[in-house]
N, C-alpha and C positions, 0 to 999 in steps of 0.2 A: 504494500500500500504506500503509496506517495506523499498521504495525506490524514490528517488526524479520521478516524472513522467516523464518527461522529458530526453531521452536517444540517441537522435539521429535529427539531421534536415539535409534537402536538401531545397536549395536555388534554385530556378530554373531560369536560365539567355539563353540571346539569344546570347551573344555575349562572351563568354568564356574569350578571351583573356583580353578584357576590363574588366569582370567580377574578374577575378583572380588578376590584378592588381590594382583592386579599394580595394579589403577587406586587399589583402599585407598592401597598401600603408597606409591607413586609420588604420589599426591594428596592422601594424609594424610585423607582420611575415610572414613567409613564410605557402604556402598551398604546399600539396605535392601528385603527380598524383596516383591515384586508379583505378588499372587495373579492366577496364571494357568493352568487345565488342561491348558493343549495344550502351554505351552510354559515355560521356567526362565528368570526374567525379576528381575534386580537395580537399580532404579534409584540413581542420582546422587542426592546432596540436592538439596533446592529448595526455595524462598522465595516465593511465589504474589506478594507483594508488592514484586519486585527487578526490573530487567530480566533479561533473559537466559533461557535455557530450559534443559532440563532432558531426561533421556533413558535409556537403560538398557542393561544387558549381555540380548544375549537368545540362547538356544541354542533353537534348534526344529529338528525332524526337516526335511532336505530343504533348507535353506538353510544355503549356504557360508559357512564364515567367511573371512575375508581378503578382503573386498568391497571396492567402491571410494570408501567412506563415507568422508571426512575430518572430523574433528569438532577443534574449537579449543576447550581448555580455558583458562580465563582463571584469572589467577596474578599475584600480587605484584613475583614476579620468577622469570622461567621457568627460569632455571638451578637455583633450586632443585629443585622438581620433576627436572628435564633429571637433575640428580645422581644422582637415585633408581632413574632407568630401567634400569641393567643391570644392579644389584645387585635389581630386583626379576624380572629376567628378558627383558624387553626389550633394542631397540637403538636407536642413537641414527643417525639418516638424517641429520640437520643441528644440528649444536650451534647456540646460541643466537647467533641473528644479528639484526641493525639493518634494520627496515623504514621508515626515516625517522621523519617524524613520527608514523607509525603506533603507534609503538614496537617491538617484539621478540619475535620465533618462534621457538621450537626443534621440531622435528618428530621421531617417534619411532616405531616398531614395537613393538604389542604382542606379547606372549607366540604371539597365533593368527594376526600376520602385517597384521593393523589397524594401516595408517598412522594417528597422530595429532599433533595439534599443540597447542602449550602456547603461550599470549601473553600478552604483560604489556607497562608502558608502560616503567617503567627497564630 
């Protein structure tokens, strides 16, 4: 592989509205709407120019949310974030803990029941 594998996620939620204000709130940006007919689709910011990739909230008829997608958001320093999680509605599965020289995960449930996880290197 040439390239990181990783290029793209959809989160899949039932309730959008909640959905789009729990990852703002918890991640401190803004998503911004992705014209779609069939389906209600908010992406993550992105930088064409960075590594890393990029992905979106998506609610469509007929697919569940609370799937088995784990997506790692990357963070300064994940307790921050971690902080925000239940006061935006979430819970927290694992406070912020030490993966060696890797550096550090906290993992979380969104509002629809989406495991995620947050990583940083302090």
């Amino acid at each position: 592989m040439s390239s990181n594998p990783v290029i793209w996620f959809e989160i899949y939620v039932q309730d959008m509205p909640r959905a789009k204000a729990f990852y703002e709130q918890v991640l401190g940006t803004k998503l911004e709407k992705l014209g779609s007919p069939d389906m209600d689709m908010w992406s993550f910011p992105s930088d064409m120019n960075k590594p890393g990739c990029t992905g979106a909230l998506v609610k469509m008829s007929g697919v569940p949310s609370g799937g088995s997608t784990l997506v790692y958001f990357h963070s300064e320093d994940c307790a921050i974030e971690e902080a925000r999680i239940q006061k935006a509605g979430g819970k927290i599965q694992r406070p912020k803990m030490s993966i060696g020289q890797y550096g550090f995960v906290a993992m979380a449930y969104d509002p629809d029941g989406n495991l995620f996880g947050l990583h940083s290197m302090p």
